[in-house]
C-alpha positions as CSV (number, residue, x, y, z in Angstrom):
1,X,131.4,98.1,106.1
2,X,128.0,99.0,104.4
3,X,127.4,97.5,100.9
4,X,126.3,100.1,99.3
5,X,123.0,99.2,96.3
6,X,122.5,101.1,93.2
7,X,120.0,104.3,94.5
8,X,122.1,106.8,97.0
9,X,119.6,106.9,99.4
10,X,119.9,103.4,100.1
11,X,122.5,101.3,102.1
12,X,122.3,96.9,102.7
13,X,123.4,96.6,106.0
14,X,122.5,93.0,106.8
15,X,120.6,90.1,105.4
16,X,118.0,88.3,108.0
17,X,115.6,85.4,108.3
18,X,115.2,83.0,105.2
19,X,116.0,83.5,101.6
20,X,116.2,87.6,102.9
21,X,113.3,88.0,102.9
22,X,113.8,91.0,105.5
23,X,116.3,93.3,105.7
24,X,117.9,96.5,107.3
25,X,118.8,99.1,105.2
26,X,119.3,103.0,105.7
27,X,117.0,105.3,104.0
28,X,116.0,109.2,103.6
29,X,113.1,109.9,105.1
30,X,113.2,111.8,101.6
31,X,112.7,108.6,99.8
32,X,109.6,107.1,101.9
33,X,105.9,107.3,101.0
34,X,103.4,106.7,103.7
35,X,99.7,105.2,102.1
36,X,96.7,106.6,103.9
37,X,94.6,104.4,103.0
38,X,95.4,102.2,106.0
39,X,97.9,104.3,107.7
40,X,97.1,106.9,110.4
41,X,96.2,110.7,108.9
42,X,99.0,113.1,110.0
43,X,97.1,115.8,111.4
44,X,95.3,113.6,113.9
45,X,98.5,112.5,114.9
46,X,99.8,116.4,115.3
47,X,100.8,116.1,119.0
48,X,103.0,113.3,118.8
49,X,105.0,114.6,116.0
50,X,105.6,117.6,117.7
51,X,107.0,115.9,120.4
52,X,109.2,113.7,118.0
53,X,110.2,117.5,116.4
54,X,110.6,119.0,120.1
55,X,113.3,116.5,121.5
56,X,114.7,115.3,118.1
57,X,117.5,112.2,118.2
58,X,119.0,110.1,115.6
59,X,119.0,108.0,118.2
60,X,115.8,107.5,120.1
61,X,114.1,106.9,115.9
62,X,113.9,103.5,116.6
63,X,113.9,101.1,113.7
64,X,111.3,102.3,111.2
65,X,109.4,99.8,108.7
66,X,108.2,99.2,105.2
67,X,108.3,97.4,101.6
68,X,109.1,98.5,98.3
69,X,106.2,98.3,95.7
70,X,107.5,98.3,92.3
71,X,110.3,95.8,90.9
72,X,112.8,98.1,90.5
73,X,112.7,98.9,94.4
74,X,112.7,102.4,94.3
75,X,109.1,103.1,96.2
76,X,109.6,102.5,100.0
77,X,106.3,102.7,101.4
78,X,106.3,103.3,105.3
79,X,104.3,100.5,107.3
80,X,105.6,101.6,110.9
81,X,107.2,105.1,111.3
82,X,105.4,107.6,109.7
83,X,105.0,110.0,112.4
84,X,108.9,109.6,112.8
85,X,109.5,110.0,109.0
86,X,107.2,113.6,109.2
87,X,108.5,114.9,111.6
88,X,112.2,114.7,110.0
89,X,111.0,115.8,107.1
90,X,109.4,118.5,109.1
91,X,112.8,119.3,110.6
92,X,114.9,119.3,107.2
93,X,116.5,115.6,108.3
94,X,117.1,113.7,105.8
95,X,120.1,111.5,106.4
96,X,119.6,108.0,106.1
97,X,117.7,106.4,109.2
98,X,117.5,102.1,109.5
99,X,114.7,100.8,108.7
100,X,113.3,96.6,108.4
101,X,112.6,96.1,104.7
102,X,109.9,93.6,104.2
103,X,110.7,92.2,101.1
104,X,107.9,89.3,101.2
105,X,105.1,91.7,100.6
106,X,103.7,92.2,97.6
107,X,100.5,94.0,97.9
108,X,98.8,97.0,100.0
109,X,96.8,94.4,100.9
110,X,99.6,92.3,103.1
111,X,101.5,96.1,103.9
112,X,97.7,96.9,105.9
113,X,97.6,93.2,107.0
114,X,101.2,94.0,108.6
115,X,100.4,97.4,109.5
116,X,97.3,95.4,112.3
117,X,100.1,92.9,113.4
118,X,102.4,95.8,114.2
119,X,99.5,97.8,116.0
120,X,97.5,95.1,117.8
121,X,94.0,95.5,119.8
122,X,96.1,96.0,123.0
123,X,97.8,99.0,122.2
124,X,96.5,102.9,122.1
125,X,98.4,104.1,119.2
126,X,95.4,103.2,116.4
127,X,92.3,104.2,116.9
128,X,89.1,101.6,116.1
129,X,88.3,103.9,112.8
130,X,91.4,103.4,111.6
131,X,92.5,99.6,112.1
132,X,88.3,99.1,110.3
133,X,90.1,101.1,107.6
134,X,93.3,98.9,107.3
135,X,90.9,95.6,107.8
136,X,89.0,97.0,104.7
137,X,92.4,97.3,102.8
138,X,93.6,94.0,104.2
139,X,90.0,92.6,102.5
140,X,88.8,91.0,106.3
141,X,86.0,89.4,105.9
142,X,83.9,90.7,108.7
143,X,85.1,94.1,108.3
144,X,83.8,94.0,104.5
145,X,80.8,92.5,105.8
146,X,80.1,95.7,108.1
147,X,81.1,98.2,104.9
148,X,78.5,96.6,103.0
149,X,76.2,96.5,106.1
150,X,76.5,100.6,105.9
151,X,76.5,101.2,102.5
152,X,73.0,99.3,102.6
């Protein structure tokens, strides 16, 4: 049985690691935010959420990721899923999906430091540009030593 919290689009389905520090819980895709500062920008991401729109499934979404920014816990910002989360909002979905609520993170600064250690070097699915834009948000030193060096 879910425990239900206080907002409707939100469900506690389990407690895990330490002091819960993360947990699952369903959400609407209704009630995430996605920050472009350090996340990818939609439109260059257009092919793959059509894809996600063409063969649509509840259950091929995966586990999607993200904190909540304010004390009350009522801003769930997206750190992995945002091309999932358009594209049901694209198709009108918006029953709750599970998603692993970081509840250690307290800045944008640690969401873009998690955002990299999601999306590591080895992978395709960021591009250089952007993972120089979530080191800047993440304040890495050597990224914010190459901003300065082009600002110059």
């Amino acid at each position: 049985m879910l425990a239900k919290t206080k907002t409707t689009a939100r469900y506690t389905v389990k407690h895990l690691t330490i002091g819960g520090d993360i947990t699952l819980e369903y959400i609407k895709p209704s009630a995430m935010a996605i920050d472009l500062t350090y996340q990818r920008n939609p439109e260059e991401r257009r092919k793959k959420i059509d894809a996600i729109k063409k063969d649509f499934s509840p259950y091929r979404l995966g586990v999607l990721e993200g904190c909540y920014r304010n004390t009350e816990g009522n801003e769930f910002f997206l750190i992995d899923g945002a091309g999932r989360q358009l594209a049901m909002r694209e198709l009108d979905y918006d029953k709750p999906v599970l998603c692993l609520v970081h509840n250690h993170i307290k800045s944008v600064k640690e969401e873009a430091e998690w955002f990299l250690l999601l999306n590591p070097d080895n992978t395709a699915k960021v591009s250089p540009r952007q993972k120089f834009k979530a080191r800047i948000i993440a304040e890495d030193s050597e990224a914010l030593k190459m901003q300065r060096g082009c600002l110059a």
